[in-house]
C-alpha positions in Angstrom: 275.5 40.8 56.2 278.6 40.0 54.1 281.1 38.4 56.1 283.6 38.9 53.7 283.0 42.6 54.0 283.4 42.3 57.9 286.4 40.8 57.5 288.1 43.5 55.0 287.0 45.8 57.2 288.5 44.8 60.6 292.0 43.9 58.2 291.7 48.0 57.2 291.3 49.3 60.3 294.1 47.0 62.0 296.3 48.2 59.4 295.4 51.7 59.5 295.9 51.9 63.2 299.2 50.4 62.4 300.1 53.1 60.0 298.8 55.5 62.4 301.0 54.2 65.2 304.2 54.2 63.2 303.8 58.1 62.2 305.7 59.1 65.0 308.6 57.0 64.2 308.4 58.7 60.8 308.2 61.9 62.3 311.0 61.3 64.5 313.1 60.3 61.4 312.5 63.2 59.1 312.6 66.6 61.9 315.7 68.1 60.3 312.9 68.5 56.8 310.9 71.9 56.6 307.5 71.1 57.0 306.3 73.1 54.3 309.2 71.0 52.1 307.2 68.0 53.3 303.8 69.7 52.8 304.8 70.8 49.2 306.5 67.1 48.2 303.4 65.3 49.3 301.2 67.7 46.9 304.1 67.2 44.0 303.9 63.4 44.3 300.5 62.9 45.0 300.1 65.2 41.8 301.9 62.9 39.7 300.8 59.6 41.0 297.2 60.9 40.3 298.4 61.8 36.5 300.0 58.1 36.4 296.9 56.4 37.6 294.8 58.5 34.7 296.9 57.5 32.3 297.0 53.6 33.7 293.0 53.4 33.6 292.9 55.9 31.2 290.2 58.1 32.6 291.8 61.2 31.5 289.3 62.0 29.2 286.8 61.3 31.8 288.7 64.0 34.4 289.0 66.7 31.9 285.5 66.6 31.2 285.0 66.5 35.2 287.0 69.9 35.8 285.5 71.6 32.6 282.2 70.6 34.7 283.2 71.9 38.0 284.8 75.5 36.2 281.6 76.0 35.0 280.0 75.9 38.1 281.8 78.8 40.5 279.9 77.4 43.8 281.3 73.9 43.6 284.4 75.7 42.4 285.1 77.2 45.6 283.3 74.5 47.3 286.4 72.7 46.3 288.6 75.0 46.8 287.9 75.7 50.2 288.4 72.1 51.1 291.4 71.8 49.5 293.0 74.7 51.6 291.4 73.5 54.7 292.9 70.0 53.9 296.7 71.6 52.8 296.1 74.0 56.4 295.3 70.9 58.6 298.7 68.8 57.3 300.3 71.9 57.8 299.4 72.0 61.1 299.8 68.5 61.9 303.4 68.6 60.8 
């Protein structure tokens, strides 16, 4: 056993539950916003960070050929798909 690892992993989960117990602070702070505005700016920016961090570790080749994989295969397609609308339904709730 890595102690190391121990370690990193209590530090995580301290901060997480940190995180976790400030959201309603957040919350609090932002109730005049449309969810769905929230909802829709989290999937804009988290769109464009991703594109950033391609082009910073310049994997982008490496993702195109990943999606041209997973269009040619309709099951994980949807597979995906499906998770991603659960995901996008579940912060919808949330919020």
């Amino acid at each position: 056993m890595n102690l190391n690892h121990d370690k990193d992993g209590v530090t995580y989960a301290v901060l997480s539950y940190l995180m976790w117990g400030f959201t309603p602070i957040y919350w609090k702070l932002v109730h005049h916003v449309a969810p769905g505005e929230i909802l829709a700016q989290r999937v804009f920016w988290s769109f464009i960070f991703m594109l950033i961090l391609l082009l910073i570790t310049k994997k982008w080749r490496t993702y195109i050929t990943f999606v041209k994989e997973i269009m040619k295969k309709p099951s994980l397609f949807w597979s995906l798909f499906t998770a991603s609308v659960l995901i996008s339904a579940n912060w919808g709730i949330f919020m």
